[in-house]
C-alpha positions, 0 to 999 in steps of 0.5 A, a space after each residue: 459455475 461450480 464455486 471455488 472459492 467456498 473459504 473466500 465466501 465463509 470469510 466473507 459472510 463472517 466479515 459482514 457481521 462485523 465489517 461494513 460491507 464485508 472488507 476494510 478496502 476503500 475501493 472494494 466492491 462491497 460484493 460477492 461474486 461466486 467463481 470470479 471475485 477473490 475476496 480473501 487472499 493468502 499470499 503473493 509472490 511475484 505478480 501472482 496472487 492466492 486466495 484462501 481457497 488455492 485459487 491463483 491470479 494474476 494481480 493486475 492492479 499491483 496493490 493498485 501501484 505500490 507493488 511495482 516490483 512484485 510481491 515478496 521481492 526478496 532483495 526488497 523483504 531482505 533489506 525490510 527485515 533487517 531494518 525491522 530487526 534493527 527497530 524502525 518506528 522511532 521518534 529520533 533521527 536515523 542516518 537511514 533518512 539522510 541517506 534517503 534524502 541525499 538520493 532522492 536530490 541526486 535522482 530529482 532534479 528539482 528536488 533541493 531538500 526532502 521531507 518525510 511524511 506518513 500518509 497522503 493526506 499528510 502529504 497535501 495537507 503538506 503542499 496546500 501550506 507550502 504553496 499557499 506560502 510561497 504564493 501569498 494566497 490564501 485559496 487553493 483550487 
Protein backbone atom coordinates (compact mmCIF):
# COMPACT_ATOMS: atom_id res chain seq x y z
CA UNK A 1 0.00 0.00 0.00
CA UNK A 2 1.57 3.49 -1.08
CA UNK A 3 1.83 5.79 2.24
CA UNK A 4 -0.50 8.57 2.38
CA UNK A 5 0.16 9.78 5.54
CA UNK A 6 4.06 10.87 5.05
CA UNK A 7 3.38 14.07 7.62
CA UNK A 8 1.54 11.99 9.90
CA UNK A 9 4.63 9.76 9.94
CA UNK A 10 7.45 12.52 10.03
CA UNK A 11 5.19 13.68 13.39
CA UNK A 12 5.30 10.82 14.33
CA UNK A 13 9.06 9.91 14.57
CA UNK A 14 9.57 13.75 16.05
CA UNK A 15 6.96 12.68 18.97
CA UNK A 16 8.74 9.58 19.92
CA UNK A 17 12.13 11.26 20.65
CA UNK A 18 10.24 13.37 22.97
CA UNK A 19 6.77 11.62 23.78
CA UNK A 20 6.58 8.51 25.28
CA UNK A 21 5.37 6.29 22.86
CA UNK A 22 4.92 8.96 20.40
CA UNK A 23 1.29 10.44 21.54
CA UNK A 24 -0.12 12.02 24.84
CA UNK A 25 -3.31 9.63 24.57
CA UNK A 26 -3.97 7.04 26.89
CA UNK A 27 -5.55 4.94 25.15
CA UNK A 28 -3.36 5.27 21.88
CA UNK A 29 -1.92 2.53 20.21
CA UNK A 30 1.77 3.25 20.66
CA UNK A 31 2.24 2.47 16.80
CA UNK A 32 2.72 3.14 13.35
CA UNK A 33 0.61 1.66 10.98
CA UNK A 34 1.63 2.98 7.45
CA UNK A 35 -1.65 3.61 5.25
CA UNK A 36 -4.37 2.72 7.82
CA UNK A 37 -3.52 4.72 11.54
CA UNK A 38 -3.96 8.49 11.41
CA UNK A 39 -1.64 9.56 13.86
CA UNK A 40 -1.86 13.17 13.46
CA UNK A 41 -4.98 15.14 12.64
CA UNK A 42 -5.68 18.62 11.63
CA UNK A 43 -9.12 19.17 11.70
CA UNK A 44 -13.10 18.33 12.07
CA UNK A 45 -16.22 19.30 11.17
CA UNK A 46 -19.13 17.25 11.60
CA UNK A 47 -18.32 13.53 11.95
CA UNK A 48 -15.42 13.54 9.74
CA UNK A 49 -12.05 14.06 10.66
CA UNK A 50 -8.54 15.19 8.71
CA UNK A 51 -5.50 14.25 9.32
CA UNK A 52 -1.98 16.41 8.51
CA UNK A 53 -1.60 14.54 5.20
CA UNK A 54 -5.47 15.64 3.75
CA UNK A 55 -6.59 12.16 4.42
CA UNK A 56 -10.54 12.24 5.34
CA UNK A 57 -12.32 9.91 7.99
CA UNK A 58 -15.05 9.23 9.62
CA UNK A 59 -14.63 9.63 13.40
CA UNK A 60 -16.30 6.66 14.72
CA UNK A 61 -15.24 7.13 18.29
CA UNK A 62 -16.33 10.75 18.65
CA UNK A 63 -13.23 11.99 20.75
CA UNK A 64 -14.47 8.53 22.51
CA UNK A 65 -18.02 10.06 23.66
CA UNK A 66 -17.84 13.62 24.29
CA UNK A 67 -17.98 14.81 20.67
CA UNK A 68 -21.85 13.52 20.29
CA UNK A 69 -22.96 16.58 18.38
CA UNK A 70 -20.14 16.69 16.04
CA UNK A 71 -16.90 18.68 15.74
CA UNK A 72 -17.16 22.30 15.06
CA UNK A 73 -20.93 22.34 15.89
CA UNK A 74 -21.36 25.97 15.20
CA UNK A 75 -24.47 26.67 17.70
CA UNK A 76 -21.94 24.89 20.50
CA UNK A 77 -18.49 27.05 19.39
CA UNK A 78 -20.69 30.20 18.81
CA UNK A 79 -21.88 30.11 22.59
CA UNK A 80 -18.13 28.68 23.60
CA UNK A 81 -16.44 31.70 22.00
CA UNK A 82 -18.73 34.26 23.42
CA UNK A 83 -18.19 32.70 27.11
CA UNK A 84 -14.24 32.62 26.26
CA UNK A 85 -14.74 36.26 25.33
CA UNK A 86 -16.41 37.24 28.16
CA UNK A 87 -13.40 35.33 30.53
CA UNK A 88 -14.48 31.88 32.11
CA UNK A 89 -11.62 30.47 34.47
CA UNK A 90 -12.48 32.60 37.33
CA UNK A 91 -12.45 31.68 40.97
CA UNK A 92 -15.87 33.33 41.76
CA UNK A 93 -19.54 32.52 41.42
CA UNK A 94 -20.73 33.18 37.89
CA UNK A 95 -24.93 33.19 37.10
CA UNK A 96 -23.90 30.90 34.19
CA UNK A 97 -23.44 27.94 36.84
CA UNK A 98 -26.92 28.49 38.36
CA UNK A 99 -28.49 28.67 35.35
CA UNK A 100 -26.76 25.46 34.82
CA UNK A 101 -27.93 23.94 37.76
CA UNK A 102 -31.33 24.82 37.80
CA UNK A 103 -31.65 22.62 34.30
CA UNK A 104 -29.78 19.93 35.18
CA UNK A 105 -32.64 19.63 38.45
CA UNK A 106 -35.23 20.40 35.82
CA UNK A 107 -34.21 17.71 33.22
CA UNK A 108 -32.78 14.92 36.38
CA UNK A 109 -35.25 13.41 38.26
CA UNK A 110 -33.40 12.71 40.81
CA UNK A 111 -31.29 15.49 40.99
CA UNK A 112 -31.83 17.85 44.17
CA UNK A 113 -28.84 19.78 44.08
CA UNK A 114 -25.61 20.09 41.83
CA UNK A 115 -21.98 20.08 42.16
CA UNK A 116 -19.25 21.01 39.46
CA UNK A 117 -16.05 19.44 39.27
CA UNK A 118 -13.25 19.41 37.05
CA UNK A 119 -12.26 15.83 36.18
CA UNK A 120 -13.31 12.17 36.69
CA UNK A 121 -10.97 11.49 39.23
CA UNK A 122 -12.72 14.32 40.98
CA UNK A 123 -15.72 13.23 40.31
CA UNK A 124 -15.24 9.71 42.20
CA UNK A 125 -13.25 10.75 44.55
CA UNK A 126 -16.74 12.95 44.98
CA UNK A 127 -19.27 9.86 45.22
CA UNK A 128 -16.68 7.63 47.51
CA UNK A 129 -16.95 10.61 50.14
CA UNK A 130 -20.68 11.15 49.85
CA UNK A 131 -21.59 7.40 49.81
CA UNK A 132 -19.36 6.55 52.54
CA UNK A 133 -21.36 9.43 54.46
CA UNK A 134 -24.55 8.67 53.95
CA UNK A 135 -23.64 4.82 54.27
CA UNK A 136 -21.89 5.01 57.60
CA UNK A 137 -19.42 2.65 56.09
CA UNK A 138 -15.96 3.21 55.83
CA UNK A 139 -15.20 0.45 52.62
CA UNK A 140 -16.28 0.92 48.91
CA UNK A 141 -16.35 -1.82 46.65
Amino acid sequence: MINKQQKSYELFEEALKIIPGGSPQSRHPNTFIPGYYPLFISHGKGSQIVDVDGNSYIDWLCSYGPIILGHAYERVDSVVMDRIRKGFCFDMNQEVSSELAKKLIEIIPCAEKVRFLKTGSCATSAAIRIARIASGKNKIL
